[in-house]
C-alpha positions in Angstrom: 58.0 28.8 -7.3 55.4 29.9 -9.8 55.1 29.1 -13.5 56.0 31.7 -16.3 53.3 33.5 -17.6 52.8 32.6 -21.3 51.3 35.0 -23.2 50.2 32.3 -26.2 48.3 30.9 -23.4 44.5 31.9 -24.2 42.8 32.9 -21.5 39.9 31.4 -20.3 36.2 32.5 -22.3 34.4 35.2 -20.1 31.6 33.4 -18.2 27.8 34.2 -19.8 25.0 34.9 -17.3 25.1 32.0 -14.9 22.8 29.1 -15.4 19.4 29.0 -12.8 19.8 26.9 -10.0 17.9 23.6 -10.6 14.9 23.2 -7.8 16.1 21.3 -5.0 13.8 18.6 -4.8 13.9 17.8 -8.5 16.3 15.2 -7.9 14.2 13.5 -5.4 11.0 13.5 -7.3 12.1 11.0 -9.7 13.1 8.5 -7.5 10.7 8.8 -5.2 7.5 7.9 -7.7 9.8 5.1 -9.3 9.4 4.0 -5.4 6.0 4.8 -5.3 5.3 3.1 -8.3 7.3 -0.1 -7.7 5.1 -0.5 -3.8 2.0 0.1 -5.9 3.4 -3.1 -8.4 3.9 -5.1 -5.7 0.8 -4.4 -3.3 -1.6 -5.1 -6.8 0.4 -8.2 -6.9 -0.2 -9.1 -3.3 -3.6 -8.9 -3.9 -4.0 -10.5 -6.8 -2.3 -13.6 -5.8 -3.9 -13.4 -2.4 -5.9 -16.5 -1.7 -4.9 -19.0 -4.3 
């Protein structure tokens, strides 16, 4: 059984020129330096405490 059409209904706005894709890997990038950068924290603090 379908729903009436209602003609006070507004339709939906026409869609503009679509958006460009986002690169892929730019949601890895991120993440992966915060990584990066939280090894590099904790192998300078390795070494700095190393020994005493």
């Amino acid at each position: 059984m379908c729903a009436p059409f209602n003609p006070l209904r507004s339709a939906p706005p026409p869609r503009t020129a679509p958006s460009p894709p986002e690169p892929f890997m730019s949601r890895y990038v991120a993440p992966l330096s915060f990584t990066l950068a939280a090894v590099w924290v904790a192998v300078v603090f390795v070494l700095a405490g190393g020994g005493h």
